[in-house]
C-alpha positions in Angstrom: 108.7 115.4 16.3 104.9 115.4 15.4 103.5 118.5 13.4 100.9 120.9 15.3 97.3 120.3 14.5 95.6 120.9 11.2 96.2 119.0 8.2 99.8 118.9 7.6 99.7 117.5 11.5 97.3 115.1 11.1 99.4 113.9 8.3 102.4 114.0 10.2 100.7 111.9 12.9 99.5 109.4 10.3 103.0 109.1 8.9 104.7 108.9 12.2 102.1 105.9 13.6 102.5 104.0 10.5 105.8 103.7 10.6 106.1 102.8 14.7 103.1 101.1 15.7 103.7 98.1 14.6 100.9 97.3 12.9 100.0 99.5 10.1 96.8 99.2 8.6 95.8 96.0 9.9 95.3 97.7 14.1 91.7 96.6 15.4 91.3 100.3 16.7 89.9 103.1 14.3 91.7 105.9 13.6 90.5 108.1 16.6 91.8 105.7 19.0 94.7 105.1 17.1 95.4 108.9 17.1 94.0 110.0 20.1 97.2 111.2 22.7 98.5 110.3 25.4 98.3 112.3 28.5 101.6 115.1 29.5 103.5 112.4 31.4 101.8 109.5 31.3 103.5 106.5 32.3 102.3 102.4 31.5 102.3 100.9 34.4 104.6 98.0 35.2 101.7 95.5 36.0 102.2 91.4 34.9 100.8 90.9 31.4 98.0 88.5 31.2 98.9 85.3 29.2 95.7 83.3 30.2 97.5 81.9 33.0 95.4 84.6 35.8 91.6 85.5 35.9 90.9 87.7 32.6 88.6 89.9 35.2 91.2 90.6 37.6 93.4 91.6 34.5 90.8 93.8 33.5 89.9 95.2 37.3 94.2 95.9 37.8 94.0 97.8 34.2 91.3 100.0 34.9 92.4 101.1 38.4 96.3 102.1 37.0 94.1 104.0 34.2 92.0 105.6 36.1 94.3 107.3 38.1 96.4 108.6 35.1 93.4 109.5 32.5 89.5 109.7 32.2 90.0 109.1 28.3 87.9 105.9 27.2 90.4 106.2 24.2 93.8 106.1 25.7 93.0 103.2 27.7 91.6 101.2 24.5 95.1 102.2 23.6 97.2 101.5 26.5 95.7 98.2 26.7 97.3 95.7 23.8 100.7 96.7 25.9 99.2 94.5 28.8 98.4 91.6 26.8 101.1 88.7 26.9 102.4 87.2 23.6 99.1 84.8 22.2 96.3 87.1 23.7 98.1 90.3 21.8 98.2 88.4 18.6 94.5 87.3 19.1 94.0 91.1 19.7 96.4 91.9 16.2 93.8 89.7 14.1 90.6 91.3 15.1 89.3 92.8 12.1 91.0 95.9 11.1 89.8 99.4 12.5 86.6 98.3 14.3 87.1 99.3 18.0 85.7 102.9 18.3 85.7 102.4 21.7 86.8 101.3 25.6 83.5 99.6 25.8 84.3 97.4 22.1 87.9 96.8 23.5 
């Protein structure tokens, strides 16, 4: 269980991610979206993950309307997202340059 807010949570939060995201210190999102949470019962939706076989638009379109009816958080969608990605466009995604997206419009 994550700590309440303040420093000893933050920490807490730090400590948990790190050890079950996956990607340590090498995730393209900063810390805020890497620490920003998710909604009371929010659920990833079930749609395909794009492996450059579909239109990257239509990817894009499907991700945004599942989002939008779950959250208005710009953060939480940047993410959400990497969990829609198939194998080879997630690990383009991993080897962005570490904590540079700030943002659903950088994602």
């Amino acid at each position: 269980m994550i700590a309440g807010p303040g420093i000893c949570g933050l920490e807490a939060q730090e400590e948990f991610h790190s050890q079950n995201n996956g990607c340590g210190d090498k995730t393209p999102f900063t810390r805020e979206v890497d620490f920003e949470p998710l909604p009371r019962r929010f659920k990833v939706s079930n749609m395909p993950q794009y492996n450059r076989d579909s239109d990257p638009y239509d990817h894009l379109n499907a991700f945004n309307v599942q989002m939008d009816l779950q959250t208005t958080s710009s953060l939480v969608k940047c993410r959400v997202f990497p969990a829609t990605l198939g194998d080879i466009p997630r690990a383009w995604f991993n080897s962005l340059p570490p904590h540079n997206i700030s943002s659903w419009e950088e994602c």
